[in-house]
C-alpha positions as CSV (number, residue, x, y, z in Angstrom):
1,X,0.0,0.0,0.0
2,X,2.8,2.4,0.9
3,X,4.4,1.9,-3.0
4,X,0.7,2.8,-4.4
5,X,0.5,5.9,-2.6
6,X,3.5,6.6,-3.7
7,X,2.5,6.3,-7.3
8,X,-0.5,7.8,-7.1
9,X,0.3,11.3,-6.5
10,X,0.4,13.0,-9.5
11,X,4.6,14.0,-10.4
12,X,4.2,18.0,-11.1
13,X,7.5,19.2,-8.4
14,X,10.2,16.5,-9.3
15,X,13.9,17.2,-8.9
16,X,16.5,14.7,-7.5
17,X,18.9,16.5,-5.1
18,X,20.9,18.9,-7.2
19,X,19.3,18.9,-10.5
20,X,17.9,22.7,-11.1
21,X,14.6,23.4,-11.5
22,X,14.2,26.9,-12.6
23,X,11.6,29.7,-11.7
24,X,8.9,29.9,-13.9
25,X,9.9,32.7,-16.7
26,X,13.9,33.0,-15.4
27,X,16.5,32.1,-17.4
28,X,17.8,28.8,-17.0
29,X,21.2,29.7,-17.7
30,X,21.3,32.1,-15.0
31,X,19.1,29.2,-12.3
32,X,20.8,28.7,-9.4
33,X,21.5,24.7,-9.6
34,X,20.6,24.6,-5.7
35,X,17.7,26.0,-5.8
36,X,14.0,24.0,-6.3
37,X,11.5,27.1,-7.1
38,X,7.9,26.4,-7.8
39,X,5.7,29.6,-7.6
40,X,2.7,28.1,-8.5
41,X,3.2,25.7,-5.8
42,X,4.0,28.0,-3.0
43,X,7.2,26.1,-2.7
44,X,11.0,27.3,-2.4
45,X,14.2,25.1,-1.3
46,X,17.4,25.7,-1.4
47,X,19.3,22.5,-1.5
48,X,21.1,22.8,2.0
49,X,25.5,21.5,1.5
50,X,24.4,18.7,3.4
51,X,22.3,17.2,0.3
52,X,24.3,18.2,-2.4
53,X,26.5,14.9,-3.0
54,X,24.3,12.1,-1.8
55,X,25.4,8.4,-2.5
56,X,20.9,8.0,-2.9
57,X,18.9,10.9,-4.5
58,X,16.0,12.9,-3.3
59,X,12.9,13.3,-5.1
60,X,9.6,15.7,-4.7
61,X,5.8,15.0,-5.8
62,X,3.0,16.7,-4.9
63,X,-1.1,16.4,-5.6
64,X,-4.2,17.4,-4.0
65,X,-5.8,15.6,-1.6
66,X,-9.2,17.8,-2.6
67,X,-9.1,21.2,-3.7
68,X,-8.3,22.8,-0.7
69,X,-5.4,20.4,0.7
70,X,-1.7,20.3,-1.5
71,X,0.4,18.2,-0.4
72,X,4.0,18.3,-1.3
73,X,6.3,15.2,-0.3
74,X,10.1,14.9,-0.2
75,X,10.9,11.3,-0.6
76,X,14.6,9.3,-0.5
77,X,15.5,6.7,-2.8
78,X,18.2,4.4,-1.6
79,X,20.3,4.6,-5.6
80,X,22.0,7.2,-7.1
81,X,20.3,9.3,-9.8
82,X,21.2,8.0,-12.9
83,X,19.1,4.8,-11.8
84,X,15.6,6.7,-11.5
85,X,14.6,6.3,-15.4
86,X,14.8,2.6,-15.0
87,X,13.2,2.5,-11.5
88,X,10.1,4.5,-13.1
89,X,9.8,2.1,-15.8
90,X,9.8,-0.5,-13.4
91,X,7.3,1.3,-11.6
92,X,5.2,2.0,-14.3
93,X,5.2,-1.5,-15.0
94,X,4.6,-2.8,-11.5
95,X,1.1,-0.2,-11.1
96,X,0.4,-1.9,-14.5
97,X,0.3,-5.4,-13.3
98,X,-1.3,-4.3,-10.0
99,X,-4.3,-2.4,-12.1
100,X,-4.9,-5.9,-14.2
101,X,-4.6,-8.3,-11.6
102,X,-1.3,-9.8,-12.8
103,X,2.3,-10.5,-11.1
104,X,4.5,-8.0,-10.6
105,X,7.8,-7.2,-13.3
106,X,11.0,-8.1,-12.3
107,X,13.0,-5.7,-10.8
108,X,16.9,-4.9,-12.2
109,X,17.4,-4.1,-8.3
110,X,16.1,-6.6,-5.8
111,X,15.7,-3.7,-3.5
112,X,13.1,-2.5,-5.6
113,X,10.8,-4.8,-4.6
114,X,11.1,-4.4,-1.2
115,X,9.0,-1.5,-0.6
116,X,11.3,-0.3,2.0
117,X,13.6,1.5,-1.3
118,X,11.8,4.7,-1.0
119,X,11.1,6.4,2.4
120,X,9.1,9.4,3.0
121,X,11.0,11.9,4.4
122,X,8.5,14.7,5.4
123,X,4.9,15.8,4.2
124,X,4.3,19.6,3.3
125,X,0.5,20.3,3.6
126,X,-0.9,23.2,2.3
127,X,-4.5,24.1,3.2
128,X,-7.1,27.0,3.5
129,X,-6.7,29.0,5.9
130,X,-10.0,28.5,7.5
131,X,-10.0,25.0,7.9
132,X,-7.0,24.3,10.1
133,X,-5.2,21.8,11.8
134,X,-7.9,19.6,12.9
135,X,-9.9,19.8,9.8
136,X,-6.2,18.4,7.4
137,X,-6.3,15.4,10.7
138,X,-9.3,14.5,9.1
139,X,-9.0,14.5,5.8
140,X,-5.5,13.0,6.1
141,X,-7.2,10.3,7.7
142,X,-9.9,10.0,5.2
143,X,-8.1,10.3,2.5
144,X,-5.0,8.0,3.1
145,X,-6.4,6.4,6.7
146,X,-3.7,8.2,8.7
147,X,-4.1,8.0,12.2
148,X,-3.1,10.4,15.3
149,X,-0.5,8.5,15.9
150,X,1.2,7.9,12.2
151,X,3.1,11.0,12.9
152,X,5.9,10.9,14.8
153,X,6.7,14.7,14.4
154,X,3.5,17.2,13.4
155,X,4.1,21.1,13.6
156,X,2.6,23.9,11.9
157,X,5.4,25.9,10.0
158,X,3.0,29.4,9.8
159,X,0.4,31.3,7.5
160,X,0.9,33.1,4.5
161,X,-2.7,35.1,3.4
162,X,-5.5,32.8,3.2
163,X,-3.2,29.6,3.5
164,X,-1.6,27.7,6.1
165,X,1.2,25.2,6.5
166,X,1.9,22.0,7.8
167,X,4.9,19.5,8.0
168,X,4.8,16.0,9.7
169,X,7.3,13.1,9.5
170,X,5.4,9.3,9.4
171,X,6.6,7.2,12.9
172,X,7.2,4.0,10.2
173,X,10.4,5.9,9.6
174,X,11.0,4.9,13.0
175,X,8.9,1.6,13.6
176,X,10.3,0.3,10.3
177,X,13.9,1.2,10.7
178,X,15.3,-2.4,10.5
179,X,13.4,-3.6,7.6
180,X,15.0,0.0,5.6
181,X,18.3,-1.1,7.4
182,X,18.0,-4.2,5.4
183,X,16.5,-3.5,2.2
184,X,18.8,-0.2,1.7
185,X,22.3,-1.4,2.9
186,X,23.8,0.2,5.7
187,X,25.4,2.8,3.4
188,X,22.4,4.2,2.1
189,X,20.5,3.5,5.4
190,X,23.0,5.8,7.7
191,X,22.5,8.8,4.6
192,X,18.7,8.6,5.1
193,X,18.3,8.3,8.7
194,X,21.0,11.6,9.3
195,X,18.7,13.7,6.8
196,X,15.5,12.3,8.3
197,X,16.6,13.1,11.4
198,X,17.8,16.4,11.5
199,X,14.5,18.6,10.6
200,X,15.9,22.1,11.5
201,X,18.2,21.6,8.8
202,X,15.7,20.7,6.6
203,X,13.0,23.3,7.4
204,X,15.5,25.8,7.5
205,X,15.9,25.6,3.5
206,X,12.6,25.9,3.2
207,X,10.6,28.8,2.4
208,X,6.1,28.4,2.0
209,X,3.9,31.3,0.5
210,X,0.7,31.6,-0.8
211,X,0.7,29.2,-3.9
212,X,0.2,31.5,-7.4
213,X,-1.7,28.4,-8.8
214,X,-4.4,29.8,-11.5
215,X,-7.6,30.1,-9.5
216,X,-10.0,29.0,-12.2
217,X,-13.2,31.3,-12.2
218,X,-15.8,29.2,-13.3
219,X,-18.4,32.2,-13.4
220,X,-15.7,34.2,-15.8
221,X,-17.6,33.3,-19.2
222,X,-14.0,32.9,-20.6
223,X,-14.0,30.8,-23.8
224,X,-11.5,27.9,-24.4
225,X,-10.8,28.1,-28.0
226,X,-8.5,25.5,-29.4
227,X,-7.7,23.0,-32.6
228,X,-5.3,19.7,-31.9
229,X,-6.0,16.5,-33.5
230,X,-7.5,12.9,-32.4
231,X,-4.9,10.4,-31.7
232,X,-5.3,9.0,-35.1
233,X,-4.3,12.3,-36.2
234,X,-7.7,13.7,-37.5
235,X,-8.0,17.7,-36.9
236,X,-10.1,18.4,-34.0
237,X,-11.2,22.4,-33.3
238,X,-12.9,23.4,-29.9
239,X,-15.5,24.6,-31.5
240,X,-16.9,21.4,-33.6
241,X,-16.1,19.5,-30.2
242,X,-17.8,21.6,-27.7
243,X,-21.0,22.2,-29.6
244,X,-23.0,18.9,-30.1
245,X,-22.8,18.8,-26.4
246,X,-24.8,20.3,-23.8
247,X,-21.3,19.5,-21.4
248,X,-18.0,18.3,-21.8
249,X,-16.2,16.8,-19.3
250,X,-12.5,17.1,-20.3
251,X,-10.1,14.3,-19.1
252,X,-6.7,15.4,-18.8
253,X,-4.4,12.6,-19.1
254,X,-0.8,10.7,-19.6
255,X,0.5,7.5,-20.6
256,X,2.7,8.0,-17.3
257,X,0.0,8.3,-15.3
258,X,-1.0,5.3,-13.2
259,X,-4.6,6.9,-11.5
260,X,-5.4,8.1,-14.9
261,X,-5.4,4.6,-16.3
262,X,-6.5,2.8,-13.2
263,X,-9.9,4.8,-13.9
264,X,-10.5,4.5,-17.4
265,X,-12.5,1.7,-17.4
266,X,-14.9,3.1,-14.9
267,X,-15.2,6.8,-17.6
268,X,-15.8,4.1,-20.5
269,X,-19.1,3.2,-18.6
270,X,-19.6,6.7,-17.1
271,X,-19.8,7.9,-20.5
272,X,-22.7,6.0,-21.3
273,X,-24.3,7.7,-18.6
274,X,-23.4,11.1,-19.9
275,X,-24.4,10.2,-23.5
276,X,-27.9,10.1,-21.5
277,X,-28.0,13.6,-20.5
278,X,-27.0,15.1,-23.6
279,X,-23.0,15.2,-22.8
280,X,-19.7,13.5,-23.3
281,X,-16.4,12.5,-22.2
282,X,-13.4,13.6,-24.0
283,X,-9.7,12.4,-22.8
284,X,-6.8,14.8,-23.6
285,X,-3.4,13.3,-23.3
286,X,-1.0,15.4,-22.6
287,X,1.7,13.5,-23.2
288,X,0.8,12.5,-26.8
289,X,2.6,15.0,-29.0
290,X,6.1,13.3,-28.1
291,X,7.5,10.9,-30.1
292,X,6.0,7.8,-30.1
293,X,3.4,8.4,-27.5
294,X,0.8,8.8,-29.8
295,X,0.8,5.3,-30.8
296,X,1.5,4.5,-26.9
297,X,-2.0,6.4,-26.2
298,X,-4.3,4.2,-28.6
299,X,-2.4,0.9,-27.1
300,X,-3.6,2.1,-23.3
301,X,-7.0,3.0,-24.7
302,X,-6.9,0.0,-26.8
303,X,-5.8,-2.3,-23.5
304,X,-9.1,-0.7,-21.1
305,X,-11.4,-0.7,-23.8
306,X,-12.4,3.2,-23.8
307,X,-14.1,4.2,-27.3
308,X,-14.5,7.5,-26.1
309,X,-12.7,10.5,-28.1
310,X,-9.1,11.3,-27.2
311,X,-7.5,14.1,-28.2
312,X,-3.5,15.0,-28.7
313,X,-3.0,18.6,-26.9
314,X,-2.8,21.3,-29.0
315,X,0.7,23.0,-29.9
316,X,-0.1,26.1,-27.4
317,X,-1.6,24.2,-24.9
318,X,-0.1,26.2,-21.6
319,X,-1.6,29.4,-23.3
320,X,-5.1,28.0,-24.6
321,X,-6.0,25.4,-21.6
322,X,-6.3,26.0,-17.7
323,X,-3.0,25.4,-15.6
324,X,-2.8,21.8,-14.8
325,X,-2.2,21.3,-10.8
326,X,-2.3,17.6,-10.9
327,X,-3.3,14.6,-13.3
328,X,-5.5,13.2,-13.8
329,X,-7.6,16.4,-14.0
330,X,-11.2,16.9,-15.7
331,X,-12.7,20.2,-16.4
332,X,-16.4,21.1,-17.0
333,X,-17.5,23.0,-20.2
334,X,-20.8,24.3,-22.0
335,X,-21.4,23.8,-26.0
336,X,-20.2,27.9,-26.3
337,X,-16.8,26.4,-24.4
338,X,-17.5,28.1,-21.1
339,X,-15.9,26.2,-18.1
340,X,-19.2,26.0,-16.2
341,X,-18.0,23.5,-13.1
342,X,-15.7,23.3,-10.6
343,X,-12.9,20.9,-11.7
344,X,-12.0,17.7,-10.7
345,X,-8.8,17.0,-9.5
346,X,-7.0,13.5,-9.4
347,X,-9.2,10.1,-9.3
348,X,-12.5,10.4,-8.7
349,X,-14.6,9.0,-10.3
350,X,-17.6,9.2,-7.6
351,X,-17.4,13.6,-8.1
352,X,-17.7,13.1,-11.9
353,X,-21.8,13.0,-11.8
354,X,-22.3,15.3,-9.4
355,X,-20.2,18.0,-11.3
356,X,-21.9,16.9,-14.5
357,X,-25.3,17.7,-12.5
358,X,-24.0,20.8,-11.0
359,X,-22.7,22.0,-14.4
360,X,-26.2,21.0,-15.9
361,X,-27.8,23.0,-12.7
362,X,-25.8,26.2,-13.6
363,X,-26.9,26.3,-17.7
364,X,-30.5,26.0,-16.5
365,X,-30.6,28.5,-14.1
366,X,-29.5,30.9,-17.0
């Protein structure tokens, strides 16, 4: 269980421990190769002397837990960098066999198996304001069936306008230090436990504000206003797709993606139900447009059995289509091409119907 939520969190921070990651809009040239800056996230680290030559690697994802809760994990690996392409693959492959029931892919590293290769390090939670401490307790428990005492460390790091912020370390760290002893190698192990036990210096490199996500306005009126292709490379305007439907629930999507795939077979039958009210499912991949992935695309659609359209994302897709926060993600749009719903972030499936109703609520109250 701890591998799948691992997986399932949708990859939109990721840096190993050294590798820069460059403000939005600054010149890459000029990035400082210490620094991990994501605006849009809140989110700034600078990569404390400490981390800078580890024998493992350090790696960041982060996902909603529901619209108002980011969460923002810092993870260790117990291999160097130059190993993680082939540990995703392996990855990919494992979720794979887990989503159809099948035995698991053979690791190139034993350790890889072990579920003790990758330890969570600490847990950034970003929420409202107005909720608080108690009310994240409860969705954390909820959500991922955390209990009280699944933290060993919990503190609130302060408040930045209408958010707030959170860190907590899990006690397995603790209660399963002999089974990351063994599965790491004492090498590894020893780099881990001296970074997961020194927080100061890790909260010390770390700086929160108010994330500079794109707050989507449902009420705007704005019109999305694109043209792309299907995956079989048919063209494909907004317009023409929007129209013959009274709503259009937009699937955002990658072949990468484990929770995008693991739900596919439930849209394929959702979509029937949608057909009955006058609307559709569409899937974007965004992903697609690369070499190859195309053809990758149809095979996953092929392999779930979704007949639903899928699209390849436009050229300009960061300037025609909302910001994407986390995959998978499905927006709400009228026939004109007006986002009409509040989105749906991650997977699932039981909030697609009631935004479909609430979108169909909104067009006949006008």
């Amino acid at each position: 269980m701890k591998k799948l939520m691992c997986i399932l969190l949708a990859v939109l921070l990721a840096s190993s421990a050294g590798i820069t990651v460059p403000a939005e809009g600054s010149d890459p040239e000029a990035a400082d190769p210490y620094v991990i800056d994501k605006p849009e996230l809140g989110f700034h680290f600078e990569i404390p002397e400490k981390y800078r030559n580890l024998k493992g690697s350090l790696d960041w994802n982060s996902g909603f837990l529901d619209d108002g809760i980011l969460q923002i994990r810092s993870s260790y690996y117990a291999f160097p960098e130059e190993d993680f392409d082939e540990y995703n693959d392996y990855i990919n492959a494992w979720m794979d066999a887990m989503v159809k029931e099948e035995d698991p892919p053979v690791p190139a590293d034993p350790k890889w198996a072990t579920q003790r290769e990758c330890a969570y390090l600490y847990d950034i939670f970003i929420i409202n304001a107005d909720r608080g401490e108690e009310e994240l307790r409860e969705e954390l428990k909820a959500h991922n069936g955390i209990r009280e005492d699944d933290f060993s460390w919990f503190e609130k790091l302060g408040s930045d306008g209408e958010f707030s912020f959170f860190i907590g370390q899990y006690a397995e760290l603790d209660e399963g230090k002999e089974e990351y002893r063994e599965a790491m190698g004492e090498e590894y192990f020893n780099e881990f436990q001296d970074i997961a036990a020194d927080h100061e210096t890790f909260v010390n490199a770390l700086t929160l504000r108010a994330p500079e996500f794109e707050q989507i306005n449902t009420d705007a009126g704005e019109v999305l206003s694109f043209e792309t292709t299907d995956l079989e490379g048919n063209p494909v305007t907004s317009q023409e797709l929007f129209a013959g439907s009274k709503v259009t629930m937009l699937n955002f999507w990658a072949t990468w993606c484990a929770a995008c795939k693991k739900e596919m077979r439930q849209l394929e039958e959702l979509s029937k139900e949608f057909e009955k009210n006058g609307c559709q499912i569409v899937g974007m991949c965004i992903d697609a447009d690369e070499e190859g992935m195309d053809e990758a695309a149809r095979e996953i659609l092929a392999e779930y059995g979704v007949d639903y359209l899928n699209l390849a994302p436009p050229e300009d897709m960061e300037e025609v289509l909302p910001t994407l926060i986390s995959l998978p993600t499905s927006f709400f749009i009228d026939s004109e091409g007006r986002m009409i719903a509040e989105p749906v972030r991650g997977a699932h499936v039981e909030e697609y119907l009631p935004a479909l109703n609430d979108a169909l609520a909104k067009l006949g109250a006008e």
